[in-house]
C-alpha positions in Angstrom: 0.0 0.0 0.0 1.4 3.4 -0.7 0.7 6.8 0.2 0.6 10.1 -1.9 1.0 13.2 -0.4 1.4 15.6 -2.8 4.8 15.1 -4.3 5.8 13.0 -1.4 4.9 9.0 -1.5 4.9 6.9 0.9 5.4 2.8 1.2 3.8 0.9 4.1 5.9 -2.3 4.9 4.1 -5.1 5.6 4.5 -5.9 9.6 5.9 -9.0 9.3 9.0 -7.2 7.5 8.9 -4.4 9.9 9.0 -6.7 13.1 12.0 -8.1 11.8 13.9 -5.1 11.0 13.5 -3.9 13.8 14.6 -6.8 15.7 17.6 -7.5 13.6 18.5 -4.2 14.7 18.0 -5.2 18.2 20.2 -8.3 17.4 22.7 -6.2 16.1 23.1 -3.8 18.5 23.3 -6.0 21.6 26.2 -8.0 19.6 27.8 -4.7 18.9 27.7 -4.2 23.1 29.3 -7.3 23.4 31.6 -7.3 21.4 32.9 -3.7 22.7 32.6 -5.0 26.7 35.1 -7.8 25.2 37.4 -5.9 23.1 38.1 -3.3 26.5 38.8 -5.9 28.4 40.7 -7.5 26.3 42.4 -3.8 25.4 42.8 -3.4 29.6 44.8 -6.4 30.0 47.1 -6.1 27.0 47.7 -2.5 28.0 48.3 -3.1 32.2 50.6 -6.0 31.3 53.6 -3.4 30.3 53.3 -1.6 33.9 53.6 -4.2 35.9 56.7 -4.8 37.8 58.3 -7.6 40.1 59.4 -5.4 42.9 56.9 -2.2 42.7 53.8 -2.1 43.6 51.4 1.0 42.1 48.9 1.3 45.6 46.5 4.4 44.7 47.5 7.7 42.4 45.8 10.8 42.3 46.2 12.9 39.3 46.4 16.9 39.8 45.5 18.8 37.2 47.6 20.2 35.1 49.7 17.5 34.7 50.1 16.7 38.0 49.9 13.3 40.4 50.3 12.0 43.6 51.2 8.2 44.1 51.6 5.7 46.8 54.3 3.2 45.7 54.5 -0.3 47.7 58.5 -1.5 47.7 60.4 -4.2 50.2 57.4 -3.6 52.8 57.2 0.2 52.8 55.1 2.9 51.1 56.4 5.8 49.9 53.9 8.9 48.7 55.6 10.2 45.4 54.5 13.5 43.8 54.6 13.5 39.7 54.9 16.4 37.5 56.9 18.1 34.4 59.7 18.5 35.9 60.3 14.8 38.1 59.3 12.9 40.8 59.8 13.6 44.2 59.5 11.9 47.3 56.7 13.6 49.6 56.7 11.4 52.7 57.4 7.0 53.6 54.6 5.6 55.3 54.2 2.8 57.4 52.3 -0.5 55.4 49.5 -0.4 58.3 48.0 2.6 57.4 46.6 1.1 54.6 44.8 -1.6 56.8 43.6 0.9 59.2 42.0 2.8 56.1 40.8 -0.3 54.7 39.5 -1.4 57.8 37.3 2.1 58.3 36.3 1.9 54.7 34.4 -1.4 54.8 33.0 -0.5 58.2 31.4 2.4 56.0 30.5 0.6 53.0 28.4 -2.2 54.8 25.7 0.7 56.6 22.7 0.1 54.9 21.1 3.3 53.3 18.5 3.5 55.8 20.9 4.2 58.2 22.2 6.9 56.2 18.6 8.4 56.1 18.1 7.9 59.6 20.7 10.3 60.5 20.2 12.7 58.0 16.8 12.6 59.3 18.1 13.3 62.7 20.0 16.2 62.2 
């Protein structure tokens, strides 16, 4: 069936064809997801295998803008807090491993309240 509007026509597809395109397109989109979840992590491994090392250990980096960073380095049981820019590296401050356990440690307590009790102190205040 085809419609004429003026100069202007129209085709109707039947809605058997149109179902299909349509889910073909479906089809092809979701593979076109998957196949780009893959290739990044694929990409993510290939890429982090040239930075890691035997004896350092990158533990957490900050990045400054511009061209800036802060980074905690793990090496023969000690952390040492490096500061990054154009010009070097430096050494800020070494820290003392357990610092990072402590942290962790208040970090989970944190994660694990529920979001009522979030709301319920909010609610407080």
């Amino acid at each position: 069936m085809a419609y004429n509007f003026g100069s202007l026509v129209f085709a109707a597809a039947p809605a058997d064809k149109t179902f299909f395109g349509v889910l073909m397109y479906v089809i092809a989109i979701v593979v076109i997801v998957v196949l780009a979840y893959f290739t990044t992590r694929f990409v993510g491994k290939v890429y982090s295998f040239g930075f890691k090392s035997r004896y350092l250990k990158l533990v957490d980096r900050v990045t400054i803008p511009p061209d800036k960073m802060i980074v905690l380095v793990e090496f023969a049981d000690k952390l040492y807090l490096l500061a990054s820019d154009k010009s070097g590296v430096s050494l800020i401050d070494t820290l003392d491993p357990e610092i990072i356990k402590t942290i962790d440690s208040q970090n989970t307590e944190e994660e694990t309240k529920s979001f009522l009790d979030f709301l319920n102190v909010k609610r407080r205040k």
